[in-house]
ROPA-692008 format. One record per residue (C-alpha): chain; x, y, z; residue number from 0; residue in one letter. Coordinates in nm, 3 decimals. Last residue first. Example, Ala and Ser with C-alpha at 12.3 -4.5 7.8 and 13.67 -1.06 7.14 Angstrom:
// ROPA-692008
 c       x       y       z   k r
 A   1.367  -0.106   0.714   1 S
 A   1.230  -0.450   0.780   0 A
END
This chain:
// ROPA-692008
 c       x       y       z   k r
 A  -0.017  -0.178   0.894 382 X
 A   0.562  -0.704   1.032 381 X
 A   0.904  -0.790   0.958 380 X
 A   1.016  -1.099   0.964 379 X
 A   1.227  -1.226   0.710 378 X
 A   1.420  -0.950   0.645 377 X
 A   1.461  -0.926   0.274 376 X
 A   1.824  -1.068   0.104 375 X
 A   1.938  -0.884  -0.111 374 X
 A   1.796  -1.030  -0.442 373 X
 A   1.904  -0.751  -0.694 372 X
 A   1.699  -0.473  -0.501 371 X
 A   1.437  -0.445  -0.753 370 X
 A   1.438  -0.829  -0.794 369 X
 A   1.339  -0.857  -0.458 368 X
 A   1.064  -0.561  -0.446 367 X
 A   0.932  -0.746  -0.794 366 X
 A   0.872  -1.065  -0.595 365 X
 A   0.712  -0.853  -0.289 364 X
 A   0.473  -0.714  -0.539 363 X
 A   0.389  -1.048  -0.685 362 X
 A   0.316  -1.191  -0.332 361 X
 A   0.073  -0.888  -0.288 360 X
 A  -0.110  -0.956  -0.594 359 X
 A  -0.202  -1.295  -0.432 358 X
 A  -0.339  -1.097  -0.126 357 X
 A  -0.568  -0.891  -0.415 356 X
 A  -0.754  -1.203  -0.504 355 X
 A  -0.818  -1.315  -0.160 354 X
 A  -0.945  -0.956  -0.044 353 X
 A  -1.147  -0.968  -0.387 352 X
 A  -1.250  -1.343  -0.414 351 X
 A  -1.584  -1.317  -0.162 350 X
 A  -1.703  -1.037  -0.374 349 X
 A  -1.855  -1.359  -0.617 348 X
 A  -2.197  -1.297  -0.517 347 X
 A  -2.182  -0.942  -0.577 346 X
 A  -2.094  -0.999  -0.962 345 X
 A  -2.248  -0.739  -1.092 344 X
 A  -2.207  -0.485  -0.821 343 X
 A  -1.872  -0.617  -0.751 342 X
 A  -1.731  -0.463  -1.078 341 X
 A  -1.791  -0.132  -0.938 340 X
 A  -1.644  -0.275  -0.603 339 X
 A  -1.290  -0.389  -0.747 338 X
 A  -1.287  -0.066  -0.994 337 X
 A  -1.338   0.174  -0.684 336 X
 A  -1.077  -0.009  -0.483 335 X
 A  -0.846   0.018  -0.755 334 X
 A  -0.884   0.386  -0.787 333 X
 A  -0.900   0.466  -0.451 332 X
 A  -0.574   0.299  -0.345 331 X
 A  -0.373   0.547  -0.482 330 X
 A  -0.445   0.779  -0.169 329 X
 A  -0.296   0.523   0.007 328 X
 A  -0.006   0.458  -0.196 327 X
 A   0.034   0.797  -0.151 326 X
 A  -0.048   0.813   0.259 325 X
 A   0.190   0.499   0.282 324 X
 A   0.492   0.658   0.072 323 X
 A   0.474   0.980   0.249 322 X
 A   0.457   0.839   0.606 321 X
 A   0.797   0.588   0.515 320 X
 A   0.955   0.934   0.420 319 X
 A   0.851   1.075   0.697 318 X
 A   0.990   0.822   0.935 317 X
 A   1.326   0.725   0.662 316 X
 A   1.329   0.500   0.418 315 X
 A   1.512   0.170   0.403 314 X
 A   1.518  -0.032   0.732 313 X
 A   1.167   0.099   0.802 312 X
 A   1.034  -0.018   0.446 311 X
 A   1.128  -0.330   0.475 310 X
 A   1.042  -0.371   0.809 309 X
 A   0.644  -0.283   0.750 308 X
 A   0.662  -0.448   0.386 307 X
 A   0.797  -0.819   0.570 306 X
 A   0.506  -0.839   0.858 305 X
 A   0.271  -0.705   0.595 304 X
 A   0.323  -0.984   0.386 303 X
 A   0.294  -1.224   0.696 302 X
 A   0.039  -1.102   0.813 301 X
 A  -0.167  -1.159   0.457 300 X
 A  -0.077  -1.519   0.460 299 X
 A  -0.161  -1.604   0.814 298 X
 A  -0.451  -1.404   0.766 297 X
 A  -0.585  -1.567   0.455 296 X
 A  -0.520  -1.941   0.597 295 X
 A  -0.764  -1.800   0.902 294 X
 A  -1.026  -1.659   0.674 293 X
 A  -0.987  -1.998   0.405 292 X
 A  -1.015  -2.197   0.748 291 X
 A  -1.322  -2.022   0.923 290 X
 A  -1.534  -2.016   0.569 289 X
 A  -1.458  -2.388   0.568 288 X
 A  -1.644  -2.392   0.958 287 X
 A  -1.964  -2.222   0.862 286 X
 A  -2.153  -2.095   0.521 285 X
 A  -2.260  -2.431   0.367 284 X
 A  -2.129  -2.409  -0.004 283 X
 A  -1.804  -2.609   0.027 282 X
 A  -1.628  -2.601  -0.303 281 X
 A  -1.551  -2.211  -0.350 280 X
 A  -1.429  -2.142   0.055 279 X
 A  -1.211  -2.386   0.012 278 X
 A  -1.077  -2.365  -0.315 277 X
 A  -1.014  -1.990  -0.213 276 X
 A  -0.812  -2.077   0.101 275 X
 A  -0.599  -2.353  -0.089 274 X
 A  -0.478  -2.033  -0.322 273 X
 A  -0.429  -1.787  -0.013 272 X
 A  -0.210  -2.081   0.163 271 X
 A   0.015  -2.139  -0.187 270 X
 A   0.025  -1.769  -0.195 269 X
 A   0.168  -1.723   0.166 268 X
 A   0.336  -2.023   0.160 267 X
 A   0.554  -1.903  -0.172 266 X
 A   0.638  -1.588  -0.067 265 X
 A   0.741  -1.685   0.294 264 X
 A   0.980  -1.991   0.117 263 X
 A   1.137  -1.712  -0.073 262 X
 A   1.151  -1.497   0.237 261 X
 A   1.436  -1.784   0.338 260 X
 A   1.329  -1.932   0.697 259 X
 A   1.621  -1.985   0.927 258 X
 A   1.736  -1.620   1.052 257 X
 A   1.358  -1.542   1.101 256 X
 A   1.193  -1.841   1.232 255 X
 A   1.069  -1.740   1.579 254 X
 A   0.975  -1.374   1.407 253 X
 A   0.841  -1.530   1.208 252 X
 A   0.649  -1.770   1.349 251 X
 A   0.477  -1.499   1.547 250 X
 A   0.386  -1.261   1.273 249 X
 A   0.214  -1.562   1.108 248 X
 A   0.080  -1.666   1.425 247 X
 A  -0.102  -1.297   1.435 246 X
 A  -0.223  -1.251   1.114 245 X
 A  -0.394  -1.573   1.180 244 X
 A  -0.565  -1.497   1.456 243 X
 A  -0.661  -1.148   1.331 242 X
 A  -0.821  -1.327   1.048 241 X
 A  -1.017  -1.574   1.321 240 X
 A  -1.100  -1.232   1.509 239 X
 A  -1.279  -1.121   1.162 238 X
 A  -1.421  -1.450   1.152 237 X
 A  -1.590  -1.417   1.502 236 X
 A  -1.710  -1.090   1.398 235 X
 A  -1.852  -1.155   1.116 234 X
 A  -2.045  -1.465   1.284 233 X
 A  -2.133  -1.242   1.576 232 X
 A  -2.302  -0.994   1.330 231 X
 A  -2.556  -1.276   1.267 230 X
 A  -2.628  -1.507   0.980 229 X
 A  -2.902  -1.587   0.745 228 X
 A  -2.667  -1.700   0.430 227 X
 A  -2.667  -1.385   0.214 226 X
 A  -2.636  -1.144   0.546 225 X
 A  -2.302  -1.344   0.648 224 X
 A  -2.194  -1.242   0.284 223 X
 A  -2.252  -0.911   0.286 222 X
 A  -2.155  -0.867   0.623 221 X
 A  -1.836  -1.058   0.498 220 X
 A  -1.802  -0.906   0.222 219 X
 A  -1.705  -0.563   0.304 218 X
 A  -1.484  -0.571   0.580 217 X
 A  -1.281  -0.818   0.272 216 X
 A  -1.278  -0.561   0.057 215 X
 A  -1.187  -0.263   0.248 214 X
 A  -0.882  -0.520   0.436 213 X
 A  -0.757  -0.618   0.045 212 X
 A  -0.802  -0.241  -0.060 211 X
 A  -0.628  -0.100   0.234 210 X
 A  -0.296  -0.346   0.218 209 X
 A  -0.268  -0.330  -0.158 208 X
 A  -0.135   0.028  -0.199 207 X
 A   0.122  -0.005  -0.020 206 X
 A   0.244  -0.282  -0.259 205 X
 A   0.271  -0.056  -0.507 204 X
 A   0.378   0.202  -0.311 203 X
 A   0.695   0.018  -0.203 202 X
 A   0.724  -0.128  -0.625 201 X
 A   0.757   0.309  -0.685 200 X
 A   0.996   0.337  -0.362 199 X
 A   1.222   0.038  -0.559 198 X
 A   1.263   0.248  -0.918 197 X
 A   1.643   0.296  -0.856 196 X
 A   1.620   0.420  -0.522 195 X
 A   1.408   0.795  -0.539 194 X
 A   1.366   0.922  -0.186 193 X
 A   1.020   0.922  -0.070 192 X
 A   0.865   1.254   0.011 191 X
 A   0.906   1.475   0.377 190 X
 A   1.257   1.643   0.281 189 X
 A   1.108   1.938   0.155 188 X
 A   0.871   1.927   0.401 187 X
 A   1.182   1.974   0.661 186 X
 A   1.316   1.689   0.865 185 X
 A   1.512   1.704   1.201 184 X
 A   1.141   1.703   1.343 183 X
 A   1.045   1.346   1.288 182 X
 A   1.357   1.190   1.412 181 X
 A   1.409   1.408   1.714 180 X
 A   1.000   1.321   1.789 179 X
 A   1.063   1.049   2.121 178 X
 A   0.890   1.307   2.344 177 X
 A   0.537   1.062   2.428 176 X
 A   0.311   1.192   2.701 175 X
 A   0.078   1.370   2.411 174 X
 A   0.028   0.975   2.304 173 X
 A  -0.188   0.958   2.717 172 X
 A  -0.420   1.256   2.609 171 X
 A  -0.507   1.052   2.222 170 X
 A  -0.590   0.705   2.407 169 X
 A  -0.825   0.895   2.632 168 X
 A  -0.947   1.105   2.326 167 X
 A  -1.003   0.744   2.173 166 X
 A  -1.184   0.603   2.482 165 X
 A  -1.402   0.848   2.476 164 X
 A  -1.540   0.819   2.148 163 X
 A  -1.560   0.454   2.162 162 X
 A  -1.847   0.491   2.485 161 X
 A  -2.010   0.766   2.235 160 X
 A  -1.956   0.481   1.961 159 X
 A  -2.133   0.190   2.198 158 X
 A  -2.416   0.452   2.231 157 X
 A  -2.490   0.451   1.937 156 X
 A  -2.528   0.092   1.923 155 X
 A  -2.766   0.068   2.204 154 X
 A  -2.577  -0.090   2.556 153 X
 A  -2.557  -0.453   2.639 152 X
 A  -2.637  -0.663   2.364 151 X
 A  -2.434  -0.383   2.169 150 X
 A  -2.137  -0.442   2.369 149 X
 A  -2.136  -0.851   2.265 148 X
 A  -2.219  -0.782   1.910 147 X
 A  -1.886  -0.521   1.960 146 X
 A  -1.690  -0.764   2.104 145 X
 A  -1.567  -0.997   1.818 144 X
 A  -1.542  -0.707   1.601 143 X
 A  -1.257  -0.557   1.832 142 X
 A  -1.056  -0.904   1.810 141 X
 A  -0.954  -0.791   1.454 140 X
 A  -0.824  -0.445   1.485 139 X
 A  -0.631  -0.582   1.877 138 X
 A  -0.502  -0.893   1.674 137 X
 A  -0.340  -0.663   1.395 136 X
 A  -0.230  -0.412   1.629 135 X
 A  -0.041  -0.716   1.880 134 X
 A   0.104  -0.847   1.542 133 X
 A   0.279  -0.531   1.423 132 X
 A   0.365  -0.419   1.741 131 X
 A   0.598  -0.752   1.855 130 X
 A   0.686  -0.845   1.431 129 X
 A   0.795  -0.469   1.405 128 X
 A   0.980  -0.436   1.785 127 X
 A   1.175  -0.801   1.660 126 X
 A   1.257  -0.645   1.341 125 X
 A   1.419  -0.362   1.490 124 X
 A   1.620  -0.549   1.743 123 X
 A   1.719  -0.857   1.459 122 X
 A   1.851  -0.575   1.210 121 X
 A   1.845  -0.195   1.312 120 X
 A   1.797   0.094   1.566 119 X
 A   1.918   0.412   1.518 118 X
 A   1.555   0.560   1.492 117 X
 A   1.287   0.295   1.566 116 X
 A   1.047   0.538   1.808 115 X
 A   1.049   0.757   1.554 114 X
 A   1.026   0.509   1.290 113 X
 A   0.714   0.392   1.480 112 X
 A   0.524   0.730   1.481 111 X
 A   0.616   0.795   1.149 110 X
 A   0.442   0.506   1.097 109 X
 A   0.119   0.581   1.350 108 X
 A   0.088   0.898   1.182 107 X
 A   0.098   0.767   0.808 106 X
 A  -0.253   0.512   0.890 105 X
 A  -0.350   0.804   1.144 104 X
 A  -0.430   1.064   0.827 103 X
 A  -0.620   0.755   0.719 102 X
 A  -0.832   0.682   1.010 101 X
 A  -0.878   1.096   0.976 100 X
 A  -1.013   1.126   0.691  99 X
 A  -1.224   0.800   0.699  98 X
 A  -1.441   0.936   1.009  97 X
 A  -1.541   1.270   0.750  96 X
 A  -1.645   0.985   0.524  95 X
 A  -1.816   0.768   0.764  94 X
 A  -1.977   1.124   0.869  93 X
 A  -2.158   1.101   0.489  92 X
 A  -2.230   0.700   0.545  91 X
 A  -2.418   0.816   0.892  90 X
 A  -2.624   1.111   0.734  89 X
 A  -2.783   0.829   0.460  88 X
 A  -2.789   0.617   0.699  87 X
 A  -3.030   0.841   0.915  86 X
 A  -3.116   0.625   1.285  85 X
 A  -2.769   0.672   1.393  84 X
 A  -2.794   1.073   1.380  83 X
 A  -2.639   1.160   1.774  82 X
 A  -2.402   0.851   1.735  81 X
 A  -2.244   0.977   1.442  80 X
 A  -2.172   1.330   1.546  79 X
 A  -1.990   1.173   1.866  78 X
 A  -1.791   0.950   1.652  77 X
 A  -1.697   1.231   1.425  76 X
 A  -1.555   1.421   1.774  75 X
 A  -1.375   1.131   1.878  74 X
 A  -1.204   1.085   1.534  73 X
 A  -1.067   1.425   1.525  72 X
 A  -0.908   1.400   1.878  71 X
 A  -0.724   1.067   1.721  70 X
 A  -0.602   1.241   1.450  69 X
 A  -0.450   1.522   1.708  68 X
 A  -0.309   1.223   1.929  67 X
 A  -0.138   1.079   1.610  66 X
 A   0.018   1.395   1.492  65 X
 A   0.112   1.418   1.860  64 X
 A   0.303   1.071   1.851  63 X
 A   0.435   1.098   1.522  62 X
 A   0.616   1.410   1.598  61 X
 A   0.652   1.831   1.515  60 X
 A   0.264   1.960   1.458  59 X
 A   0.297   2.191   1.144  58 X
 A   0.160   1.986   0.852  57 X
 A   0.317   2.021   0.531  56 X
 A   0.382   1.650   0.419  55 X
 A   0.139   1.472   0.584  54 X
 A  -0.161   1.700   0.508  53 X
 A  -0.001   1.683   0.180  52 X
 A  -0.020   1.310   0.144  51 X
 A  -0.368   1.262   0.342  50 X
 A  -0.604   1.476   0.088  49 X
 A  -0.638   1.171  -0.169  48 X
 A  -0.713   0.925   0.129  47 X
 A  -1.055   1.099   0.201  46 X
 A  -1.187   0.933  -0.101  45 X
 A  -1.093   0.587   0.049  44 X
 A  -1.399   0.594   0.279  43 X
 A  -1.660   0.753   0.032  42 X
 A  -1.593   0.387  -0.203  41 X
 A  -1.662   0.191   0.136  40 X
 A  -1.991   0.411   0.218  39 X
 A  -2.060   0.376  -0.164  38 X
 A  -2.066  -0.033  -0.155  37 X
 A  -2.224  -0.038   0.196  36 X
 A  -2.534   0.138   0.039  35 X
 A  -2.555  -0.024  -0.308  34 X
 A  -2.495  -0.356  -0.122  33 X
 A  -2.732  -0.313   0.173  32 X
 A  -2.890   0.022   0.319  31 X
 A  -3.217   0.210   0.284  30 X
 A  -3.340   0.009   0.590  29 X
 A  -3.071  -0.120   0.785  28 X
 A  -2.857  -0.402   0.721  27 X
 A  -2.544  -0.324   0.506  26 X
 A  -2.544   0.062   0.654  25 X
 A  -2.552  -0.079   1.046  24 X
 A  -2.334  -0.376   0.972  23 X
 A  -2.083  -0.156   0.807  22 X
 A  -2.081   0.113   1.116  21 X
 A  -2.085  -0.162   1.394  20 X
 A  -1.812  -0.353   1.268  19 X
 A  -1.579  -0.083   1.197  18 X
 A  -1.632   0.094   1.532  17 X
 A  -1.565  -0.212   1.709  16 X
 A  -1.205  -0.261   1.498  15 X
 A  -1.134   0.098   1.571  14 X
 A  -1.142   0.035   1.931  13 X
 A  -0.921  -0.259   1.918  12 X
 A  -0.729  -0.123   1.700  11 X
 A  -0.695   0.193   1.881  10 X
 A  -0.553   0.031   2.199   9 X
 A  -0.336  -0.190   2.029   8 X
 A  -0.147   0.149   1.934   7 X
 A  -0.211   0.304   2.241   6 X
 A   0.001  -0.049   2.389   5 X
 A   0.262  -0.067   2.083   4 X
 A   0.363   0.327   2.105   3 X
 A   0.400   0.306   2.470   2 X
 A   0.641  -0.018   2.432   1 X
 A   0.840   0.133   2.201   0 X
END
């Protein structure tokens, strides 16, 4: 486990860079801005549909090298992007080949996980989700902090080449890991979610959330930093301020965990997302409010993500937890699409759609509990 949880930190962090640097450059170069950014986050979640039966049906035996052969893929699409930086329009059409495989690595790095999770259970396996859960969501949200700081150094595209490298390093030292009984004792046939009374449906359902509330929020905050004459260092200083949040959230509960009834959870993570949007609505100057409402949002959304990662570990098995991620995935285009469509009118007001969606989240996790005739929900599980 503690392999899994450094690589995995390790591509965060890079992928959090690459994130940054790849929305700024559509949202503020010339041809770019809403329209622009709006498409190139629409093209990203397109690549999702294909994910479920690459999952299912491909060959390679084991999270950990399914992981290191998405990770090859993304090195080579960084390398194509960095030698046609200068054409946006050729830089939002690799963003979509990039978006294949950052979603083929969304299943890989959970069947991944399980592998490295098989036979283990209760406080020990909630403890390793809370530990890698909140160390990736730091690492994705710390990245963004850096990369103004690289690219004062070094050219942008050459920030990516540096990226590129990295990630094949990253993808070499996941070939080292065997733990892939798990993985490989299952056929294709076995692959899909096993039905439970209705509950893998409410799983993908709230699935389904966690990319549309992280698209939607990467994509206002350039939009909105842009709006109110500020720099990429502001985005990514409150993109490390979500990851700080996400991160004490994951911490007190895993402290908390055999005191703390998920009931309570629910309700402070909607009653913090609701005092976050009041905030960010009444105070118009652009500056330390917007650094509370992002922080109170990633307490609340860790949290969430904290519980559905544990959840679905203790109840599915590694494929089947892949399957229901790269479907609910996959699903994800359609509201995405409708969120951003709808932004286009009303791009002033994109600020609400990561906050919006987070609140939907809660009502997931209340169905999930009613599902499963109030058994009681690990309170800290942890992307």
């Amino acid at each position: 486990m503690t392999r899994y949880t450094l690589y995995s930190g390790l591509y965060r962090f890079f992928n959090g860079v690459v994130l940054l640097l790849l929305n700024w450059h559509i949202a503020s170069a010339q041809g770019g801005g809403y329209d622009a950014l709006a498409v190139s986050t629409t093209l990203s979640f397109v690549p999702a549909v294909f994910v479920p039966p690459l999952i299912r049906f491909t060959p390679i035996a084991g999270g950990a090298r399914m992981t290191a052969a998405g990770l090859t893929g993304i090195s080579l699409t960084l390398l194509a992007i960095a030698a046609c930086w200068s054409q946006v329009h050729a830089v939002v059409a690799l963003n979509f080949v990039l978006w294949i495989f950052f979603f083929y690595l969304e299943s890989t790095w959970e069947v991944w996980f399980n592998d490295e999770a098989s036979g283990v259970r209760g406080d020990v396996l909630r403890k390793h989700s809370s530990l890698t859960m909140t160390v990736n969501q730091v690492a994705l949200m710390v990245g963004p902090l850096f990369a103004p700081l690289f690219t004062r150094l070094i050219r942008a595209e050459w920030v990516l080449v540096v990226c590129a490298g990295l990630f094949a390093v990253v993808a070499v030292l996941s070939l080292g890991s065997h733990r892939t009984a798990t993985a490989s004792e299952e056929t294709p046939e076995t692959a899909g979610p096993r039905r439970a009374g209705g509950v893998n449906r409410l799983y993908l359902a709230a699935f389904l959330l966690v990319w549309p509330i992280l698209g939607t929020f990467n994509l206002m905050l350039p939009l909105q930093a842009l709006a109110h004459g500020r720099s990429m260092l502001t985005v990514g200083v409150l993109d490390m301020l979500l990851g700080i949040g996400m991160a004490v959230a994951g911490t007190f509960l895993h402290r908390l965990t055999k005191s703390l009834d998920m009931r309570w959870v629910l309700t402070g993570a909607a009653v913090a997302v609701a005092a976050a949007m009041v905030i960010w609505a009444v105070v118009p100057v652009f500056g330390a409010a917007q650094m509370v409402a992002v922080f109170a949002l990633g307490c609340a959304f860790g949290s969430l993500r904290v519980l559905l990662r544990a959840e679905a570990a203790e109840n599915f098995s590694p494929r089947q937890v892949g399957a229901i991620v790269a479907n609910a995935n996959a699903c994800s285009l359609l509201l995405l699409s409708a969120v951003l469509a709808g932004g286009r009118f009303f791009s002033a007001q994109i600020w609400l759609a990561p906050f919006a969606l987070t609140l939907l989240l809660v009502v997931s996790f209340h169905a999930i509990r009613k599902a499963q005739h109030n058994r009681l929900v690990p309170a800290e599980v942890s992307e």
